[in-house]
C-alpha positions as CSV (number, residue, x, y, z in Angstrom):
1,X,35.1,78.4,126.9
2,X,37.6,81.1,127.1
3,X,37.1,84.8,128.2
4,X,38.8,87.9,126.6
5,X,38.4,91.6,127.4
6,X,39.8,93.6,124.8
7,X,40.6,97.0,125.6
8,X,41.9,99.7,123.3
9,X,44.5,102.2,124.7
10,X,43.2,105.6,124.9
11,X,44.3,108.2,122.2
12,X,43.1,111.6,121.8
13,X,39.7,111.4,119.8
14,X,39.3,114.8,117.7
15,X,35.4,115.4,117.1
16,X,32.5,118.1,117.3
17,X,31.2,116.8,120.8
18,X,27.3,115.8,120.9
19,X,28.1,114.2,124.5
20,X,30.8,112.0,126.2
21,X,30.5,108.5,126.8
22,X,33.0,105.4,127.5
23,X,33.0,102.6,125.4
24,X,33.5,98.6,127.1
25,X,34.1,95.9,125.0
26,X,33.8,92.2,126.0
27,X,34.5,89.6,123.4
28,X,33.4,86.0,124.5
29,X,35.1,83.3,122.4
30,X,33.1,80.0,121.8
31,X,34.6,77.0,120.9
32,X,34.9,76.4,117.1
33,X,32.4,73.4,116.6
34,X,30.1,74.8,118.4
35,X,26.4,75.1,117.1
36,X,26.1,79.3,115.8
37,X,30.2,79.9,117.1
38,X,31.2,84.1,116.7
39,X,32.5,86.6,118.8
40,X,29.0,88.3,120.0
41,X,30.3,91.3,121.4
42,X,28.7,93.1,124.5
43,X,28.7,96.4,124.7
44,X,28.2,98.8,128.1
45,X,27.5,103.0,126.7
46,X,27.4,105.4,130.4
47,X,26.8,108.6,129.7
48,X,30.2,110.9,131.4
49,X,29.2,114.2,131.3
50,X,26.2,116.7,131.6
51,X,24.4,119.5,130.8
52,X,26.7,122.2,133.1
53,X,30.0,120.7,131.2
54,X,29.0,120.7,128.2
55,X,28.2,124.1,127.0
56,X,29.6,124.8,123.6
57,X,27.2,125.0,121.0
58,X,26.5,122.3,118.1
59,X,29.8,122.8,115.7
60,X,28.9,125.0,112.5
61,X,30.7,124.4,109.1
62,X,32.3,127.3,107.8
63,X,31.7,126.5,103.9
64,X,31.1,123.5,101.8
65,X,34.2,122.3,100.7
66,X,34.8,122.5,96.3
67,X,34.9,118.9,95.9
68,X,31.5,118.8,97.6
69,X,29.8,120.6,95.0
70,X,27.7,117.5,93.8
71,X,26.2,117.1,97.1
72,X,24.4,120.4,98.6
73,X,24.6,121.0,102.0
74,X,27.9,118.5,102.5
75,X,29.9,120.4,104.8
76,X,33.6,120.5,104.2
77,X,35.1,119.0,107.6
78,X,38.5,117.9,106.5
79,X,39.9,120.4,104.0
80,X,42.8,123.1,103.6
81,X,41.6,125.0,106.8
82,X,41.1,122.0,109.1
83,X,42.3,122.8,112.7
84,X,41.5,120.2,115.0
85,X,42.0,122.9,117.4
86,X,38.8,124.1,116.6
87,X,36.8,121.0,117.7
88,X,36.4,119.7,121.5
89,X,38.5,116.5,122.0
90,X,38.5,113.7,124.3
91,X,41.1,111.5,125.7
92,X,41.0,108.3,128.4
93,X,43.0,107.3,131.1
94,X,43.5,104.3,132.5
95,X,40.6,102.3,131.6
96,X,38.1,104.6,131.2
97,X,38.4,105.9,135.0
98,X,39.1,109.4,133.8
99,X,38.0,110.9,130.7
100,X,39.2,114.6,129.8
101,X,37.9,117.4,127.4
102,X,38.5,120.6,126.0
103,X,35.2,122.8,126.3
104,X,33.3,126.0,126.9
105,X,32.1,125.5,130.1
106,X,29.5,128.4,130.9
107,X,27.3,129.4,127.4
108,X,28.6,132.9,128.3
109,X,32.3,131.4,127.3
110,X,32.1,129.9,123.7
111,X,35.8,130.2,122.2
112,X,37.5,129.9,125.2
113,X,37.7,126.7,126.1
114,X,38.7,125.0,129.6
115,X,39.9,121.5,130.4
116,X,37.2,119.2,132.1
117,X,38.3,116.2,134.1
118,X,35.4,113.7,134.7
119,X,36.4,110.9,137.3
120,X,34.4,107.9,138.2
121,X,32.4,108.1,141.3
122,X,33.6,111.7,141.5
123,X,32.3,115.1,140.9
124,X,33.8,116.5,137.8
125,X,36.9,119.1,137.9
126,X,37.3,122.0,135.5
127,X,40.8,122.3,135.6
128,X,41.7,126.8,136.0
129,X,42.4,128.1,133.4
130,X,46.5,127.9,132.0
131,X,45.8,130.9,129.5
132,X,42.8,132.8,127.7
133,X,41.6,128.9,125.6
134,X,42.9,125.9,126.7
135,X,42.5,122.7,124.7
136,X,44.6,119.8,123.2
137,X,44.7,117.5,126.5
138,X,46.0,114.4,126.8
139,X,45.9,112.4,130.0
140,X,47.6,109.6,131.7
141,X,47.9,107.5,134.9
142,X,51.3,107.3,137.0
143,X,52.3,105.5,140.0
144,X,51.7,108.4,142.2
145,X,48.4,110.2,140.9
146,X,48.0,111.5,137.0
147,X,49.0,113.9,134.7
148,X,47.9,115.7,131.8
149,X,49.3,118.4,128.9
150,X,47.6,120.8,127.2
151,X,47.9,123.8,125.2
152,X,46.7,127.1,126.1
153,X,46.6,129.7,123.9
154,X,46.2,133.6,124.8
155,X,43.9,134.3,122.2
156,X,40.6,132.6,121.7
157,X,39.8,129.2,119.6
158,X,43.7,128.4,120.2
159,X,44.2,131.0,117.0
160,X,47.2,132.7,118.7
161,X,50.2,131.3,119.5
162,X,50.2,128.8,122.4
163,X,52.3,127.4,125.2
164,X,52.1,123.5,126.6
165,X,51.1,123.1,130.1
166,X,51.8,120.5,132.0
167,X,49.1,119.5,135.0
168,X,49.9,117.2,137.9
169,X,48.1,115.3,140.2
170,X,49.3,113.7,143.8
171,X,47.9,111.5,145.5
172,X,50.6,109.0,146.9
173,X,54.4,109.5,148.0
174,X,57.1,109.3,145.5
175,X,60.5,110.8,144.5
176,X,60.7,114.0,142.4
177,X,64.1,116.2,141.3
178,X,61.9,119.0,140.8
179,X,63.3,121.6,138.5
180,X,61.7,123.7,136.2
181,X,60.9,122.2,132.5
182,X,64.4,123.1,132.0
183,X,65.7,126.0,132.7
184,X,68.2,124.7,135.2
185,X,66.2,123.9,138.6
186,X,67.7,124.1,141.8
187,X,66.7,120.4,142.0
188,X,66.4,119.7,145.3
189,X,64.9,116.5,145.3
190,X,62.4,114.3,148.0
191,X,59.1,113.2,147.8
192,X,56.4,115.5,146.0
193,X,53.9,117.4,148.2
194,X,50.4,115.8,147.9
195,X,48.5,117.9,145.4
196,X,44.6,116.4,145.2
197,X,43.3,119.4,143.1
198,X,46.6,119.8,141.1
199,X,49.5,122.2,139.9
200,X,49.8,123.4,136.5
201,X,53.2,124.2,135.0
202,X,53.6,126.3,132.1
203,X,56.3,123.9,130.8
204,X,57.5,125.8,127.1
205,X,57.2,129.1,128.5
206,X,58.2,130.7,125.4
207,X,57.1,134.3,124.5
208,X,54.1,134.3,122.3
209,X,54.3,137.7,121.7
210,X,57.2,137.2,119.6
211,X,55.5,134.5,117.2
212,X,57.0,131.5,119.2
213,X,54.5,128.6,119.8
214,X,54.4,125.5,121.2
215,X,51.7,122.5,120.5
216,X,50.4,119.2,119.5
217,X,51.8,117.5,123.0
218,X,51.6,114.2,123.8
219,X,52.5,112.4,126.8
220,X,54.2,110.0,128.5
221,X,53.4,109.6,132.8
222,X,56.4,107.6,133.6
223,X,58.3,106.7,136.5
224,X,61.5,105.9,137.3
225,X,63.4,103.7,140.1
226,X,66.9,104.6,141.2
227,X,69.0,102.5,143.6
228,X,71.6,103.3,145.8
229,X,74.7,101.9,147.5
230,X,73.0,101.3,150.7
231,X,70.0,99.6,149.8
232,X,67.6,102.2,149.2
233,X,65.4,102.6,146.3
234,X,63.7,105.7,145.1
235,X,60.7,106.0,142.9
236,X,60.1,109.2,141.3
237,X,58.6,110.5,137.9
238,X,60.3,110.6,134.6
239,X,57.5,112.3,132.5
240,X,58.5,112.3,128.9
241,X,56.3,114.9,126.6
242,X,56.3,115.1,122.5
243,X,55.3,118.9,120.7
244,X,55.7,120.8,118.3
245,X,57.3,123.9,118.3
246,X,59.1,126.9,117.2
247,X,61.8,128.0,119.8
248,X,64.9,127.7,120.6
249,X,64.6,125.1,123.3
250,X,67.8,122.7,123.0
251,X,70.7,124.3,124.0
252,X,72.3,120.7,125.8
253,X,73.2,121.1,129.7
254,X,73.2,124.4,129.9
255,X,69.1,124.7,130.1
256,X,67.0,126.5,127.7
257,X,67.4,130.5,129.2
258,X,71.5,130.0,128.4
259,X,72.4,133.3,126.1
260,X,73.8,131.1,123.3
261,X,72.5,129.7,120.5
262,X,70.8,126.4,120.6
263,X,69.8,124.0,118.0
264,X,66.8,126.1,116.4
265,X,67.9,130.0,116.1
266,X,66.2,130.1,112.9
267,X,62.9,129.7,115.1
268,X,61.5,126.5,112.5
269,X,59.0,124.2,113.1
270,X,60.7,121.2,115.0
271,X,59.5,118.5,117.6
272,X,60.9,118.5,120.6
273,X,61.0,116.0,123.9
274,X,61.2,117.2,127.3
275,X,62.7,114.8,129.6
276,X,61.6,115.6,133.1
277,X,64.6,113.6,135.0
278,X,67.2,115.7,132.9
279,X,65.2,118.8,133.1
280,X,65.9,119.9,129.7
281,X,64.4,119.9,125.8
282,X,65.9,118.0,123.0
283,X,65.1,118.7,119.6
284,X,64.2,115.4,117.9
285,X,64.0,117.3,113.9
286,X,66.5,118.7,112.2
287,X,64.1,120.5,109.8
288,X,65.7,123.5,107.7
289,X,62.5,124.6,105.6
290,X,60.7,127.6,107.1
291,X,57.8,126.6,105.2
292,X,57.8,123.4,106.6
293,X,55.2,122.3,109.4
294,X,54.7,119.2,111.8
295,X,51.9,118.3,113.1
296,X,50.0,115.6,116.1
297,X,52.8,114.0,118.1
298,X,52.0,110.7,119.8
299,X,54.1,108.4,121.8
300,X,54.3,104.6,123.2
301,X,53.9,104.6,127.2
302,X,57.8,104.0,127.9
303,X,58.6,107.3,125.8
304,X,60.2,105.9,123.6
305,X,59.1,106.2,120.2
306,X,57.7,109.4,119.1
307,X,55.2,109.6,115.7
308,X,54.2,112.8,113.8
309,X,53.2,114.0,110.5
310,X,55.4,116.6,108.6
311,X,55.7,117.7,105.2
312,X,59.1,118.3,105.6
313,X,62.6,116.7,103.8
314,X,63.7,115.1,107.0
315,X,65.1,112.0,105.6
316,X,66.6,113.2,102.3
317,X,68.5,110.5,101.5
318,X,65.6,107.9,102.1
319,X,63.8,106.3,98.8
320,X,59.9,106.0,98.7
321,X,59.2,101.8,99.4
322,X,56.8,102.6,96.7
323,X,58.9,103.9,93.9
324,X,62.5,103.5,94.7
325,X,63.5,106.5,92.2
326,X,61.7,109.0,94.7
327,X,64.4,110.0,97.0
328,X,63.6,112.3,100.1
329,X,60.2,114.5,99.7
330,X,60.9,117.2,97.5
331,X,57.4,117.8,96.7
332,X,56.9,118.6,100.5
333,X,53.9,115.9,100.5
334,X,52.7,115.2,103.8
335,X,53.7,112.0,105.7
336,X,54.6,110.2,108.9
């Protein structure tokens, strides 16, 4: 008889939150002649969080949605209006060893929201607050502690414009450049300075008072090593983090605060990487439709491929695998 534990990666789960709980699977394969052979599965539900964490009210439907109209009392969930920004989400790390939230944390603070960090065998850590509602985390292990983005927003509900935050955890030695996100950096290098309750980096910094945003991050924790001609190695972080936004971020070598034009003057929607190693943004869209939008970046672990949804043209000379006379997206339909 052979064993196998099947574990799914962790993804950010969007969802009105009733409670937080962690999911095992274990899948026992029997032999195929064998008398009533299946996969039973086994399943192990521990409650994460509790009462003091989890403060924001039951969510409330703002209207039923027009195709409802058969069915009273359906609530529309997913319609023109949806903003998963609106709803608490949850994300994993590792393998279910930290589990992260976006929630009112005191029933005195419904709408703006704080990051909640729930460790195993730990007490749970609200993380202090980036900006006036913080919420879209994601979270990830690396070899020297973790690290998680988010967006905070200044307003409340993330209805204003937002900035990504980027929040790090040391534990362990490593190698680190430092720098800023970049605007240059004075990058000067050695091993990062243990940090068990964190630092939290405002990493777009744009200025939301002038419309610009940043959001829907995604992240990738990981680290690099570099060798040298005497022997040594160096192991230090190489972060990689997806999002949306509408600045001007790329402008190449000479770091984002560089008084020339970058890639975006025309302040569009675009998705940008950061690269921590390089300190600097590149813009991974070439989108030239201000009505345009992109949406929910999420990337493989090595940071390499990045996914999104856009109604956008951005491949305009691409034909639809479905009906090769449809050439680019013209109708601006929404797709990935």
């Amino acid at each position: 008889m052979a064993e196998m534990t099947s574990t799914a990666p962790g993804r950010r789960i969007t969802n009105a939150l009733a409670g937080v709980a962690v999911l095992t699977v274990m899948l026992t394969v029997m032999p195929t002649g064998a008398a009533g052979a299946g996969l039973p599965a086994k399943y192990r539900i521990r409650r994460m969080s509790s009462a003091a964490v989890m403060a924001s009210p039951p969510f409330t439907p703002q209207a039923d949605a027009p195709e409802c109209e058969l069915f009273p009392g359906v609530p529309e969930i997913l319609g023109d209006d949806f903003d998963p920004g609106r709803f608490d989400e949850i994300d994993l790390a590792g393998n279910g060893r930290l589990v992260v939230f976006a929630s009112a944390v005191t029933p005195t603070s419904i709408g703006s929201r704080a990051i909640v960090v729930l460790k195993e065998g730990a007490e749970s850590e609200v993380v202090a607050a980036a900006a006036g509602d913080d919420d879209q985390p994601e979270i990830a292990f690396d070899p020297f502690g973790w690290r998680m983005v988010f967006r905070g927003s200044d307003g409340v509900a993330g209805e204003s414009p937002s900035n990504v935050y980027l929040h790090t955890v040391t534990r362990f030695g490593g190698g680190s450049r430092g720098g800023d996100g970049g605007d240059g950096g004075d990058g000067t290098g050695g091993p990062p300075v243990p940090s068990p309750t964190g630092e939290t980096r405002n990493l777009t910094a744009l200025d939301t008072t002038a419309g610009l945003f940043a959001r829907d991050a995604s992240l990738a924790a990981r680290a690099r090593t570099r060798e040298f001609k005497s022997g040594v190695t160096l192991r230090e972080r190489d972060a990689r983090v997806a999002f949306v936004s509408n600045g001007d971020l790329d402008k190449g070598r000479l770091g984002r605060n560089a008084e020339v034009d970058g890639k975006n003057p025309e302040n569009l929607e675009q998705v940008f990487l950061w690269r921590e190693q390089d300190r600097r943004f590149v813009q991974l869209t070439r989108n030239d439709d201000p009505a345009a939008t992109m949406a929910r970046t999420t990337m493989t672990g090595n940071g390499r491929f990045v996914a999104f949804e856009s109604d956008a043209d951005l491949t305009p000379d691409a034909a639809n695998p479905r009906d090769p006379t449809e050439i680019g997206n013209p109708l601006g339909v929404r797709q990935i």
